[in-house]
C-alpha positions, 0 to 999 in steps of 0.5 A: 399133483403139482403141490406134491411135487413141489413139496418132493422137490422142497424135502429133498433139497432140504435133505441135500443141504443137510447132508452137504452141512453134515458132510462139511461139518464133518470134515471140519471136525476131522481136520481140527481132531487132527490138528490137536493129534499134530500138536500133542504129537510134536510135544511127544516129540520134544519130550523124547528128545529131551529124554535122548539127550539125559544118556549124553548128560549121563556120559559126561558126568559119569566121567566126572563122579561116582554118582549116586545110582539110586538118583541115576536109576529114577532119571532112567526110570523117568526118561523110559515113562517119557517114551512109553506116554500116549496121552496128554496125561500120560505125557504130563506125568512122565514130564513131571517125573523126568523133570523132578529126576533130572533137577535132583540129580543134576543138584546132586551131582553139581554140588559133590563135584562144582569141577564139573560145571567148569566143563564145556560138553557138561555146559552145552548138554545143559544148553541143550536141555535148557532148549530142550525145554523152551521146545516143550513149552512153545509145543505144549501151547501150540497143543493148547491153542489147537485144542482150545480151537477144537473144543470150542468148535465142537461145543458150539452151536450147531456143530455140537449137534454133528459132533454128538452123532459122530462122536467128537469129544473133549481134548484135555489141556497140558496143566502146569504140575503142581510142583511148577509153582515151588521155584527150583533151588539152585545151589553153586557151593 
């Protein structure tokens, strides 16, 4: 009688300490999920506001030009596909977009009317995509290291195991686009 209940004793602290291990576990995937959420949100929110500043941009130049409407209309485009983006993926595409749009428009425009880069409010709109920008950059490797953090977590060992059975996977990383590695050319004719 006693062996058995030393052997009832033995199983359920082994399942108590399982179940305190699963439980920890558990949250420590919860917070490092949600800490990827953050930082791909904060990228989200960086891309908008530098999707907010292009009707500005647009403002300013319009008093300036007759510009083309075919290149306005792709800036447009890009900056709504910026605002409609919920995945990493999504948000890389819609960057890429924006960024291809807004760089030949900004091109064009510059070089029909060089008046305009006299301008005060056209220069410091441009400041302001040019911060704009470095925020991305600095959100987008916060994203990174997070999921980095994440990733690694959930395939090691043994909390691979918990993340199976609760069902964590994989964050996709930002990449560079593939036009990242074609310098801009700048023209000032």
């Amino acid at each position: 009688m006693k062996k058995s209940l030393v052997i009832i004793v033995a199983v359920i602290l082994v399942a108590i300490i399982i179940a305190i291990s699963a439980v920890s576990t558990y949250n420590g995937l919860v917070k490092s999920q949600e800490e990827v959420n953050e930082k791909q949100s904060q990228v989200g929110v960086y891309l908008q506001r530098r999707a907010d500043l292009i009707p500005n941009f647009v403002a300013t130049v319009k008093g300036y030009s007759d510009y083309e409407q075919s290149t306005l209309t792709a800036v447009t485009e890009a900056r709504a596909a910026v605002g409609n983006a919920k995945t990493v993926t999504e948000q890389e595409a819609a960057q890429t977009q924006l960024n291809d749009a807004v760089r030949v428009w900004v091109n064009a425009v510059t070089e029909a009317y060089p008046e305009l880069k006299a301008n005060s409010q056209y220069q410091a709109l441009l400041d302001e995509l040019a911060g704009s920008e470095n925020r991305i950059g600095t959100a987008r490797k916060d994203y990174n290291d997070a999921a980095k953090s994440y990733n690694t977590k959930i395939r090691t060992f043994p909390t691979n195991i918990f993340a199976g059975i609760f069902g964590f996977g994989t964050v996709d990383y930002f990449k560079a686009d593939e036009s990242s590695s074609t310098p801009p050319v700048v023209k000032f004719d």
